[in-house]
C-alpha positions as CSV (number, residue, x, y, z in Angstrom):
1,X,0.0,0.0,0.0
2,X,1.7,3.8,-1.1
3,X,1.5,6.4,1.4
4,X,-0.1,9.7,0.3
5,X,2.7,12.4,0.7
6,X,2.1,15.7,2.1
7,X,3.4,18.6,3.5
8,X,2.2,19.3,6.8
9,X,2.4,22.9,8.9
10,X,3.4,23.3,11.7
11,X,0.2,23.0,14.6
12,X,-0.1,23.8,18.7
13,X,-1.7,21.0,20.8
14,X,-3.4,20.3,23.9
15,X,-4.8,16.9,25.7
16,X,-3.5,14.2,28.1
17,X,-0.1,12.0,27.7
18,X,0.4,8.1,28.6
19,X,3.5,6.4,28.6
20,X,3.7,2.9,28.5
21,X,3.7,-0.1,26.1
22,X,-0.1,-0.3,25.9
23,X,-0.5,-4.0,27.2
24,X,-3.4,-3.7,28.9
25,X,-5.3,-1.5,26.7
26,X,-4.6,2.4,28.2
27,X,-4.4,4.0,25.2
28,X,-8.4,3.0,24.6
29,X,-8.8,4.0,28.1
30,X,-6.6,7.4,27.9
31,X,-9.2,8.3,24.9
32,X,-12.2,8.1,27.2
33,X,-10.8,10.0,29.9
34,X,-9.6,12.8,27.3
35,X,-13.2,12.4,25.3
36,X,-14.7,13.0,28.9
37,X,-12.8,16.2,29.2
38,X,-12.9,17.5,25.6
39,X,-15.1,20.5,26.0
40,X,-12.6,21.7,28.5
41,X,-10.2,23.1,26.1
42,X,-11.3,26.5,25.3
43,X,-9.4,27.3,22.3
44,X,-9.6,24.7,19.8
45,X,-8.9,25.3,16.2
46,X,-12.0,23.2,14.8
47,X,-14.1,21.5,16.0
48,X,-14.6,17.4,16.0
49,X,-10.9,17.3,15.1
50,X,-8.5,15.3,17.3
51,X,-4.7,13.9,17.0
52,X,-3.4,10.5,18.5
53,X,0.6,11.7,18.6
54,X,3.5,9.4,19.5
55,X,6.2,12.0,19.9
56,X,9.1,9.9,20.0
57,X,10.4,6.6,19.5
58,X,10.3,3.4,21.8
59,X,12.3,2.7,24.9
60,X,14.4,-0.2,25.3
61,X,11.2,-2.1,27.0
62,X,8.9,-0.7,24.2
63,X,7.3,2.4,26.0
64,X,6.8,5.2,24.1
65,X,4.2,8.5,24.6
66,X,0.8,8.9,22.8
67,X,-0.9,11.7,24.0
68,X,-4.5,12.2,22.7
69,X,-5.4,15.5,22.0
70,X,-7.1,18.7,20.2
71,X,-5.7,21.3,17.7
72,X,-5.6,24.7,19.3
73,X,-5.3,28.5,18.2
74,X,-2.9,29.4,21.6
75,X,-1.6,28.0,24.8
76,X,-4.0,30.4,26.4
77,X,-6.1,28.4,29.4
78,X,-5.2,25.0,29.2
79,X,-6.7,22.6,31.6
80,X,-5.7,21.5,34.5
81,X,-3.9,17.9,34.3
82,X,-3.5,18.6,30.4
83,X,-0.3,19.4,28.5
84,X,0.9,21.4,25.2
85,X,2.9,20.2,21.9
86,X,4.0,21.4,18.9
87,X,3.8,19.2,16.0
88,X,6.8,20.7,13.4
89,X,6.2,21.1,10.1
90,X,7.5,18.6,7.7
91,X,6.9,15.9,5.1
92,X,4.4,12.9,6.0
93,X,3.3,9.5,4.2
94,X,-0.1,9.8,5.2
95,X,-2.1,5.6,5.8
96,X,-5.3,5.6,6.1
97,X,-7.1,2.8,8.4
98,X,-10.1,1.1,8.0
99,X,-10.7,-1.4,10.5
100,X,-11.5,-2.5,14.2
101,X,-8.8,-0.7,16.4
102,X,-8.0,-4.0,17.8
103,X,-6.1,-5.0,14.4
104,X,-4.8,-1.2,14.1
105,X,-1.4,-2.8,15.7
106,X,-0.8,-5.0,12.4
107,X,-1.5,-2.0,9.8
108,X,1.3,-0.1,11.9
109,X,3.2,-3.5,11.5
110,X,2.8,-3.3,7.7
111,X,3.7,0.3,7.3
112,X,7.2,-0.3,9.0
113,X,8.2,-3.8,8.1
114,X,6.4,-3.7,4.1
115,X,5.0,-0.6,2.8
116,X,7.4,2.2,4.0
117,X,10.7,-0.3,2.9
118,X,9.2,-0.5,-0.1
119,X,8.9,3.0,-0.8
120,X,11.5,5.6,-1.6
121,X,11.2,7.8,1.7
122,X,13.2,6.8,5.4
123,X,11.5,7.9,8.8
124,X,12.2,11.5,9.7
125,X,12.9,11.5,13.6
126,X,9.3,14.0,14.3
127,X,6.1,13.1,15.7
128,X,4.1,10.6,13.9
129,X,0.5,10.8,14.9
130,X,-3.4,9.9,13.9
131,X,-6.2,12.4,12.8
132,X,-9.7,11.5,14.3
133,X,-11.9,13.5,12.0
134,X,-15.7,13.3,11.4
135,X,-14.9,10.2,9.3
136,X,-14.2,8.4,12.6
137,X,-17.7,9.4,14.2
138,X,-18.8,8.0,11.0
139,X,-17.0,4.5,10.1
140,X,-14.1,4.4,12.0
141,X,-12.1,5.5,9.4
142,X,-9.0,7.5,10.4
143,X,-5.5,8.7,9.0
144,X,-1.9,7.5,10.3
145,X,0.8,10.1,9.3
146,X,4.0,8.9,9.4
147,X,7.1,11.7,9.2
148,X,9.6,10.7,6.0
149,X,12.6,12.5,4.7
């Protein structure tokens, strides 16, 4: 499967961090919590638009952090018990996944070991993350952006 490549700005973010290797299913359980406090962030860029962001690579025992989160205009009255990000701008092969989250670990599986080897980009070292857009509310459709040089 190719990658869609696109050019991505630069975009401020606010919502709640795990870190952890996700064997017992927190990352499902960080969204609820962060769904549960969505309305709280006051200055959102659009509406019904949220980011799943693995800002860096895994530790030696496979931990890594995925925060779940909103786009937003400023830094101006965030919630208590969130944090902010920056996503940089930058290149991205941009997957986009179909399926029951419970198999979402395999399509990541297949973008590292077959698709992206395959292809004539490397990972760039930047956040990769996932876009939750009305298409999720829909059919559980979402996009995986993946950072390439």
């Amino acid at each position: 499967m190719d990658g869609k490549l696109v050019s991505v700005e630069s975009f401020k973010t606010v919502g709640i961090t795990y870190f952890g290797n996700n064997s017992n299913g927190e990352i499902p359980k960080l969204w609820e919590v962060f769904n549960n406090r969505y309305k709280d962030i006051k200055q959102k860029s659009e509406s019904m638009l949220c980011y799943g962001i693995c800002d860096d690579e895994m530790d030696s025992e496979g931990r890594f952090h995925y925060t779940a989160c909103a786009e937003v205009d400023s830094f101006q009255d965030v919630p208590e018990g969130m944090e902010t990000g920056v996503v940089p701008d930058g290149k991205y092969l941009v997957y986009t996944y179909e399926g029951a989250i419970k198999d979402l670990g395999d399509f990541y599986n297949n973008i590292f070991t077959k698709w992206l080897p395959d292809s004539e980009y490397e990972v760039d070292y930047r956040p990769q993350f996932e876009l939750y857009d009305t298409r999720f509310m829909d059919n559980g459709e979402f996009d995986v952006y993946i950072p390439v040089k």
